[in-house]
C-alpha positions in Angstrom: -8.4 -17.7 24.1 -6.5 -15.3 26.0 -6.1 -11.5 23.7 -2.7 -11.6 22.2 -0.4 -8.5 21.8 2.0 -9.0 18.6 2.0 -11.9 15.9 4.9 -13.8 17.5 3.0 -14.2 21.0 0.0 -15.4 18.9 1.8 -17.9 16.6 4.0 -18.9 19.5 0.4 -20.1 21.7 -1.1 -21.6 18.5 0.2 -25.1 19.5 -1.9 -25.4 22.8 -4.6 -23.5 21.1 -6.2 -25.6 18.5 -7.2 -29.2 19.8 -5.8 -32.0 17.9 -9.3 -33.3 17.4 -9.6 -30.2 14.8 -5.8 -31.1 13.3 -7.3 -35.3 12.0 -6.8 -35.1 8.5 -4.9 -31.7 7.9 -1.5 -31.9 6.4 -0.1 -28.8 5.7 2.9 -25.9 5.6 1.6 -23.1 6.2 4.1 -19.8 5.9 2.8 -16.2 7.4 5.0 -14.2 5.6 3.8 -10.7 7.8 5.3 -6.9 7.0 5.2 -4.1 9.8 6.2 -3.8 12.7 6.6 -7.6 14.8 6.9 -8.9 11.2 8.6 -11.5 10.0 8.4 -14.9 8.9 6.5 -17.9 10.7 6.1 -21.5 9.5 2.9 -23.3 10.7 3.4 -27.1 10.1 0.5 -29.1 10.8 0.9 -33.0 10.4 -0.1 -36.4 11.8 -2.9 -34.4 14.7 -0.1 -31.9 15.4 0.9 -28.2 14.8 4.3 -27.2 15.1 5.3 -23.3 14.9 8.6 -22.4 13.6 10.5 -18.5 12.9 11.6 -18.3 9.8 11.2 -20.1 6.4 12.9 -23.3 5.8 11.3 -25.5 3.5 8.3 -25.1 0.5 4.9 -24.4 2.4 1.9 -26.2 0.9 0.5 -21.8 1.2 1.4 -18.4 1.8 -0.8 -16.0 3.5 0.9 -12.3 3.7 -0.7 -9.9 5.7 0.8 -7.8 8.3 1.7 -8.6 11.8 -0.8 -6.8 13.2 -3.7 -7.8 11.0 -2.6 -11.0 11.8 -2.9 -10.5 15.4 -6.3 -9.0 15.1 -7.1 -12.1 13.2 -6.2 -14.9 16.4 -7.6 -12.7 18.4 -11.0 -12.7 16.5 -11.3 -9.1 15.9 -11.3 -9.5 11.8 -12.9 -12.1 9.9 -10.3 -14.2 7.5 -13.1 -13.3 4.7 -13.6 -9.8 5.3 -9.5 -9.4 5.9 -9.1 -11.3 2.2 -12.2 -9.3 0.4 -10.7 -5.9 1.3 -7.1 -7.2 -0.1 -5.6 -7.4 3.8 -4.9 -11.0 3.6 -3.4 -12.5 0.3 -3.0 -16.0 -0.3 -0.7 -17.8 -2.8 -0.5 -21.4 -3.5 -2.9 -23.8 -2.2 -6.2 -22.0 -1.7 -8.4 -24.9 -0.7 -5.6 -25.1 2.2 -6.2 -21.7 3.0 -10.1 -22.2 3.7 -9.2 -25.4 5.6 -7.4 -22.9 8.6 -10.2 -21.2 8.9 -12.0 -24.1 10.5 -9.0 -24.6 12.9 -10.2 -21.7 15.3 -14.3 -21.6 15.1 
C-alpha cells in the first residue's frame, strides 16, 4: 500500500485497497468524523463484498470513529496501531463497538 499524504487521498484509495474477500460478511456504515487540518466528514459504506467511500454525512452510520485527519492518515498508512491510537484517547468510537474491532481486520 502506497504511503498516503492527507485523509481524503487515503479514504479516497480504500476501495481498491481492501480485497472483497476480506469485505464477505461485513455490513456496515462507517462515518470518520476527522478535526484538523484535511478534516472533514467521510462515510465508509461496506455492503454485499463492497466498500463505497463517500464526503460527507448522509445517512445514520452503524459507528463513528473521530480522530483527526492526520492521525487517521497515520493509521492507513500503518504508522499507529488502532489500539494504541484508542488507549491513549486519539481514536474515539461511538455506536457499534464490535463494528469498530471488525475494521481493524480489514487492513492486516
Amino acid at each position: 500500500m502506497p504511503q498516503f499524504t492527507s485523509a481524503a487521498q487515503a479514504l479516497e484509495a480504500l476501495p481498491g485497497s481492501v480485497g472483497p474477500e476480506k469485505l464477505t460478511g461485513i455490513d456496515e456504515i462507517v462515518l470518520f468524523d476527522l478535526s484538523g487540518e484535511g478534516g472533514g466528514q467521510w462515510t465508509v459504506t461496506i455492503a454485499n463484498g463492497q466498500l463505497g467511500v463517500a464526503e460527507g454525512s448522509e445517512v445514520t452510520p452503524t459507528v463513528t470513529l473521530k480522530m483527526t485527519a492526520a492521525d487517521l492518515t497515520s493509521l492507513l498508512n500503518g504508522d499507529l496501531s488502532p489500539m494504541a491510537a484508542f488507549m491513549q484517547g486519539r481514536l474515539k468510537v461511538e455506536g457499534d463497538m464490535s463494528a469498530a474491532m471488525r475494521l481493524q481486520t480489514l487492513f492486516d
